[in-house]
C-alpha angles and dihedrals in degrees: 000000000000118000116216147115095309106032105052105158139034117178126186101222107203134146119256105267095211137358122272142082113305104220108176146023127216120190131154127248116216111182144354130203090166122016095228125167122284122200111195136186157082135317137157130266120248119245094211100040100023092226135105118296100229100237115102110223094190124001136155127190150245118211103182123014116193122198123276096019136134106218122204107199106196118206088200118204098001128039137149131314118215141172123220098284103012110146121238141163137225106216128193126192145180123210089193125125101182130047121004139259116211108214115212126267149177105252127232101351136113117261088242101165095025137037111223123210135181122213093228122172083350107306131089117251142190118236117211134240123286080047104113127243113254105248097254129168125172139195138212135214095269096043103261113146131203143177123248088203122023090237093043103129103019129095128216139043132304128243127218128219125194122206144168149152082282107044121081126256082044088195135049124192140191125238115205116183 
């Protein structure tokens, strides 16, 4: 997503994978053409739109992004407190008025674990599918991490496996080191 005088805010829309105190953001900056402010952080969903509620309950900012960076954004001693399956949203969001920032993606890919919305012309948006996940981690309290989406943080594309009863190999594994 391309940051600029029309586009102004992306968010990654996901439920809270455990309970606890999310301390930090991590995302992925792409290109810059003017290094203009970046506020990130978290907010609540609305019941009534689905999108986020416009009220940062932690954030932290960037002041300058530069290109091909990861960013961590830390809360410090506060932070958001969340339940198993709330549902949050990072929310990223540029004060510029000049130039444009590209946040990083996942290419390509479904947002399968988050939906993924973009504040255009001033109202929230969903992007489809086919539109890539923004590269999010977060971090508790206790220094747990997690993804916001299960390719946040990789490059490159994925590649799909089919398999059945009838295909062979029957099974498939993961190998974790």
């Amino acid at each position: 997503l391309t940051f600029d005088g029309t586009h102004t805010k992306s968010a990654a829309r996901f439920r809270a994978p455990r309970t606890g105190t999310i301390k930090k953001v991590l995302f992925r900056v792409e290109t810059v053409t003017s290094a203009q402010s970046l506020t990130v952080g978290l907010q609540d969903i609305s019941p009534t739109t689905g999108y986020p509620d416009g009220t940062f309950d932690a954030s932290g900012t960037v002041a300058t992004p530069t290109a091909d960076t990861f960013f961590e954004i830390d809360f410090g001693g506060s932070g958001k407190s969340v339940t198993v399956n709330d549902h949050v949203a990072v929310v990223v969001e540029w004060t510029g008025t000049t130039g444009n920032i590209t946040l990083g993606q996942a290419a390509n890919m479904a947002a399968f674990q988050t939906v993924r919305c973009t504040y255009t012309s001033g109202a929230w948006v969903r992007l489809s599918n086919g539109s890539g996940p923004l590269w999010v981690q977060i971090e508790y309290d206790d220094g747990a991490k997690g993804f916001v989406d299960f390719r946040a943080g990789t490059t490159g594309t994925a590649t799909y496996l089919s398999v059945g009863s009838g295909s062979n190999p029957d099974e498939v594994g993961l190998k974790f080191t």
